[in-house]
C-alpha positions as CSV (number, residue, x, y, z in Angstrom):
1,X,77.4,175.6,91.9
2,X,76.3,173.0,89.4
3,X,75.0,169.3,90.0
4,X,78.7,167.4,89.8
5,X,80.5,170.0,92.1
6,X,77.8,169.8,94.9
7,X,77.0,166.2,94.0
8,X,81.2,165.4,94.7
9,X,81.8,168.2,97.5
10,X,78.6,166.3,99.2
11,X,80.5,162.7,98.6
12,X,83.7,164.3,100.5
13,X,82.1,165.2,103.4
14,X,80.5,162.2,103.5
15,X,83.5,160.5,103.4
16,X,85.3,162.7,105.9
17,X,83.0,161.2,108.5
18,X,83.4,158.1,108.3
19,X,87.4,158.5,108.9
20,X,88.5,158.0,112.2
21,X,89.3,161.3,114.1
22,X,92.9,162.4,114.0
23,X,94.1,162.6,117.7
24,X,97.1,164.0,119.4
25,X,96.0,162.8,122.7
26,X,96.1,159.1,122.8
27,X,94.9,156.3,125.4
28,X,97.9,153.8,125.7
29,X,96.1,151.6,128.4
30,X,93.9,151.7,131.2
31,X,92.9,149.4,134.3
32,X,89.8,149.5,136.4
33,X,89.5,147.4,139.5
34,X,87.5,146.9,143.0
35,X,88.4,144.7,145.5
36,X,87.7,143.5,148.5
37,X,89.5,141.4,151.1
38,X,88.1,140.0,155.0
39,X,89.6,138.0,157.7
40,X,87.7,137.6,160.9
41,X,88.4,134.8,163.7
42,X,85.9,134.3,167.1
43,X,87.8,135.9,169.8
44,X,86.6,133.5,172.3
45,X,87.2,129.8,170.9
46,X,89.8,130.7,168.5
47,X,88.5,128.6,166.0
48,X,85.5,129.5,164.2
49,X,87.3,131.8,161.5
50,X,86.3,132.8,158.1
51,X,87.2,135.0,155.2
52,X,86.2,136.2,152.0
53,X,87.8,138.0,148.9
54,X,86.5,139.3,145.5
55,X,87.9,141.1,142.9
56,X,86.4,142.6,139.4
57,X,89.0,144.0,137.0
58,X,88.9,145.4,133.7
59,X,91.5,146.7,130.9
60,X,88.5,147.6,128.2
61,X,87.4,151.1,127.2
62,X,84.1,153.0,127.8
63,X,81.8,152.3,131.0
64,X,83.3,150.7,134.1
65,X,80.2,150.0,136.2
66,X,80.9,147.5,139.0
67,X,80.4,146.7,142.6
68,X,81.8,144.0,145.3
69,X,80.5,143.1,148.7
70,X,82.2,140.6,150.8
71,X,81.8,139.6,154.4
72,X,84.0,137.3,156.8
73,X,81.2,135.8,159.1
74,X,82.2,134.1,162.6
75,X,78.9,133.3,163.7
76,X,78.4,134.9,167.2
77,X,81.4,136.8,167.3
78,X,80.6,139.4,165.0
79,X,82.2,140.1,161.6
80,X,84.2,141.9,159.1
81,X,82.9,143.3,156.0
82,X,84.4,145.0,152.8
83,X,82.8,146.9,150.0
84,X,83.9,148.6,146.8
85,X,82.5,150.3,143.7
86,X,82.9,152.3,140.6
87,X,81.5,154.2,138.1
88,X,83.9,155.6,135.7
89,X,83.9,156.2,131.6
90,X,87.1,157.1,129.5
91,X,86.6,158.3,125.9
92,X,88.5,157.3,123.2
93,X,90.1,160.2,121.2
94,X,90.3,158.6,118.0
95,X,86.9,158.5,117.3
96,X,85.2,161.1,119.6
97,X,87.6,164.3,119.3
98,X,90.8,165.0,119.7
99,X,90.7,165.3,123.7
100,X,90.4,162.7,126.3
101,X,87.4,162.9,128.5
102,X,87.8,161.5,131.9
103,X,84.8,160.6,134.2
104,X,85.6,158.5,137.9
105,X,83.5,158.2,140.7
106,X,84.8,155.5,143.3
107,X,84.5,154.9,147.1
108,X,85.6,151.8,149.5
109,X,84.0,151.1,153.1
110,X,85.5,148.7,155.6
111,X,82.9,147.1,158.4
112,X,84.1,145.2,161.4
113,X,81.5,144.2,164.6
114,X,83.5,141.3,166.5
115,X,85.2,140.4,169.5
116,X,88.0,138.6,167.9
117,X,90.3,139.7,165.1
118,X,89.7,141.3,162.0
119,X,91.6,142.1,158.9
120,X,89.6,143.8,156.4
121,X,90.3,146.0,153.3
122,X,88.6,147.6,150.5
123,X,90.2,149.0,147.3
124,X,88.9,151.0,144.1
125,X,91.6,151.9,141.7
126,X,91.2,154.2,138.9
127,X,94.4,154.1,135.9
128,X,94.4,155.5,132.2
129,X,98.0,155.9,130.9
130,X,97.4,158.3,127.9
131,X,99.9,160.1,125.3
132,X,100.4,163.6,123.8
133,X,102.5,164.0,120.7
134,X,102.7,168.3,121.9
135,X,102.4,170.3,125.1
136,X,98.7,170.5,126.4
137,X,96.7,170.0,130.3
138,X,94.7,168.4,132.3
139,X,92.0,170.3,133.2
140,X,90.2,169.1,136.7
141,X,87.0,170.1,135.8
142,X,85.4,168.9,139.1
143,X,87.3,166.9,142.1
144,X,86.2,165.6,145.6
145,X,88.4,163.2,147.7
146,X,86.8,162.3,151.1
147,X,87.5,160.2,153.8
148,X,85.7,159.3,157.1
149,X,85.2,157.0,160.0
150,X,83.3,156.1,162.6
151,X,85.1,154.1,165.5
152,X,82.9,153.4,168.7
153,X,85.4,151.0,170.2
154,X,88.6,149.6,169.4
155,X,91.1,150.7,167.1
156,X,91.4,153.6,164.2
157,X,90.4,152.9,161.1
158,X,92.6,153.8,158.2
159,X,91.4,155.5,154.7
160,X,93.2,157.6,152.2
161,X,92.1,158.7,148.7
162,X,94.9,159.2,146.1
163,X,95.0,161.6,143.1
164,X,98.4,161.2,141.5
165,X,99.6,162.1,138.0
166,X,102.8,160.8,136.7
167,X,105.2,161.6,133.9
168,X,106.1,158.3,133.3
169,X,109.1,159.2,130.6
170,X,111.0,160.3,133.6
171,X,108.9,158.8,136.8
172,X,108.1,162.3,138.1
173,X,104.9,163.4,140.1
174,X,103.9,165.8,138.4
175,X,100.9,166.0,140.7
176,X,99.9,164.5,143.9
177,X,96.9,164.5,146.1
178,X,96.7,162.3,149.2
179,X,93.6,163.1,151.4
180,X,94.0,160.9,154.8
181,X,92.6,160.4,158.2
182,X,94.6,162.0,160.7
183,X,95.4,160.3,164.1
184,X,92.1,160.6,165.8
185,X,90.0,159.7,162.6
186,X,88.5,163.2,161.5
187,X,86.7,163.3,158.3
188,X,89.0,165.0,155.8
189,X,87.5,166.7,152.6
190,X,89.5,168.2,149.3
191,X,87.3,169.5,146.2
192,X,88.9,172.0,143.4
193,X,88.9,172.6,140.1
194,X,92.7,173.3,138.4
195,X,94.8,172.6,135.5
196,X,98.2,170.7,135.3
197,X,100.4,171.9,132.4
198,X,101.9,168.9,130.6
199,X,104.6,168.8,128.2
200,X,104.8,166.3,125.1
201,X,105.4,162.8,126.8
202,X,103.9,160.2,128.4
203,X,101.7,160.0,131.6
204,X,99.4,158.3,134.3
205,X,96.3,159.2,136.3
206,X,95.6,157.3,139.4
207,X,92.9,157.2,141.5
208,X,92.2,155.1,143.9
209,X,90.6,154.7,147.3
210,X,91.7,152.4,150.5
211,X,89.4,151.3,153.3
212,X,90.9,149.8,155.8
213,X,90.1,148.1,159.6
214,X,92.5,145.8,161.8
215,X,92.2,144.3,165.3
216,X,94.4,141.1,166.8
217,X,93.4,139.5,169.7
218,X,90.2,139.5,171.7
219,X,89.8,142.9,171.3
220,X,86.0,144.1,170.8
221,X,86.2,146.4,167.3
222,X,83.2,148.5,166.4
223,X,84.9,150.3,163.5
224,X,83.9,151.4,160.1
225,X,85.9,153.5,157.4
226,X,85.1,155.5,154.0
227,X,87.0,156.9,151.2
228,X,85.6,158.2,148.1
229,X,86.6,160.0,145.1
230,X,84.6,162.0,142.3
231,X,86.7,163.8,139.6
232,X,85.6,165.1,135.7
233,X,88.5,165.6,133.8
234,X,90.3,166.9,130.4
235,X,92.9,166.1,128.2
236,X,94.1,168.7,125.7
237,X,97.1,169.9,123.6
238,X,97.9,173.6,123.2
């Protein structure tokens, strides 16, 4: 090969790298939250009440690394705490590869200690709306949806973990996971690893995890719940 072909095929290459990746699997949006919401009132005066909300949201790409931690304090009566974090990353196809790397690892916890009521909830929510131009998969590399509770007096607590995938050109589920507590608050566990066959279209993943504890009244609560998710996941076309 002499100096201008190698010289020119080196240029090209050079070139080719710099363009952005072609991709069949797109990102159309995505949204990222934790939340957390408390309401706690003393039980015995009826007057010394509190609450306390926050909320972190974000629509951006990349690494979603946040945490919330909120408490409703009534003083002597106890009170009701919510918490809520995430760690999750979403690639971008059109400039690393033609797939769509998903990465989400979420859990929410409710805490209430009163004699009084209690409203509390905690929320992580997990979204990526993403395109393929052909037919491809999702390929659940790794998935664990838990939920738990530990209730020493008072009422149930409530917590459910949600993996849900929607074809949103005709509003289908075209899968869905709900892992709950069942009536007397046993720990439930689901982990897998499967594949969803998609056709060309439009779709959603959803994640998301509710914590949730509620008393009224003078009612003595010791009640905490958990919900967590972890899943590692794939987006390819055939």
């Amino acid at each position: 090969m002499n100096r201008f072909v190698l010289v020119a095929t080196f240029a090209m290459a050079s070139f080719a790298q710099l363009l952005p990746v072609a991709a069949d699997v797109s990102v159309v949006s995505q949204r990222r939250i934790v939340q957390g919401d408390t309401f706690a009132i003393d039980g015995f005066f009826f007057e010394d009440g509190d609450a306390a909300s926050d909320r972190i949201a974000s629509s951006q790409p990349g690494l979603f690394d946040e945490s919330i931690d909120v408490t409703a304090d009534t003083g002597f009566a106890g009170n009701a705490r919510a918490k809520a974090e995430q760690l999750s990353s979403i690639s971008d196809p059109t400039t690393q590869g033609p797939e769509l790397f998903i990465s989400a690892e979420g859990s929410a916890e409710s805490l209430v200690y009163i004699q009084g009521s209690a409203d509390t909830r905690a929320d992580s929510f997990f979204r990526v709306d993403f395109s393929l131009e052909n037919a491809g998969e999702i390929a659940f590399e790794d998935v664990a949806l838990s939920v738990s509770s530990g209730v020493n007096q008072g009422s149930a607590s409530e917590a459910r973990v949600i993996l849900r995938v929607i074809d949103r050109d005709s509003g289908t589920r075209v899968y869905n996971k709900v892992v709950r507590l069942d009536d007397q608050g046993t720990a439930q566990t689901f982990a897998d690893r499967f594949i969803v066959d998609l056709d060309a279209g439009r779709y959603r993943l959803i994640l998301r995890a509710i914590a949730e504890d509620q008393t009224n009244g003078i009612e003595e609560l010791v009640a905490d719940a958990r919900a967590s998710f972890f899943v590692e996941a794939e987006v390819t076309e055939h």
